[in-house]
C-alpha positions as CSV (number, residue, x, y, z in Angstrom):
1,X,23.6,14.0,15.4
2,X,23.8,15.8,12.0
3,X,21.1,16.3,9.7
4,X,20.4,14.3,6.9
5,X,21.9,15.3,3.9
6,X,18.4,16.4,0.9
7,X,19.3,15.2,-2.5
8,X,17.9,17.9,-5.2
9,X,19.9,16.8,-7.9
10,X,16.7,15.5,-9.6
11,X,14.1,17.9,-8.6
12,X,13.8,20.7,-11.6
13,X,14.7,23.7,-10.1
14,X,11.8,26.1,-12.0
15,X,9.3,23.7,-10.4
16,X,11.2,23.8,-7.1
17,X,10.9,27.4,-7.3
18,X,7.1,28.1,-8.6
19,X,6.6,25.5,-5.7
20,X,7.8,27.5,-3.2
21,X,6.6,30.7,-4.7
22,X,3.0,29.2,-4.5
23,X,3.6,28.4,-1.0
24,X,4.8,32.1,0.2
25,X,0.8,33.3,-2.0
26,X,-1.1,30.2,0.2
27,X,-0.1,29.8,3.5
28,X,-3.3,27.6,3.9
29,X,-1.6,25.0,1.7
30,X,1.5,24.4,3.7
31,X,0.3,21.8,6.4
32,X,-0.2,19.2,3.4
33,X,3.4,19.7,2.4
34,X,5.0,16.3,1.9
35,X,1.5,14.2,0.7
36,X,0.8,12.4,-2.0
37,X,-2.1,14.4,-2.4
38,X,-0.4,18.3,-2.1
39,X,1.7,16.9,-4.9
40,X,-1.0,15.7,-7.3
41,X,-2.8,19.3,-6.1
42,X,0.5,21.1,-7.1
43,X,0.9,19.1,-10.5
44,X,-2.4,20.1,-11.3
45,X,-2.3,23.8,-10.3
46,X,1.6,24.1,-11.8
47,X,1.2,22.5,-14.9
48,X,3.6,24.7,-16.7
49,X,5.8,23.2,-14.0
50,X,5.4,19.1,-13.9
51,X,7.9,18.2,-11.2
């Protein structure tokens, strides 16, 4: 069974990027990866980045 392919084509690549960056600084932050609420956090805390 292969993996499902991840579409990125719309996900702005500096945000992408400063996302993951943030993640590498805070560890803590990583177990809410994939809420609603880590991305309203991440908006707020990026906002040079709005993904």
């Amino acid at each position: 069974m292969e993996p499902e392919a991840l579409h990125t084509d719309s996900v702005d690549a500096g945000f992408l990027a400063a996302v993951i960056g943030h993640y590498v600084d805070h560890p803590e932050h990583r177990a809410a990866i994939g809420s609603p609420a880590e991305y309203e956090r991440l908006l707020a805390e990026l906002p040079e980045r709005n993904g």
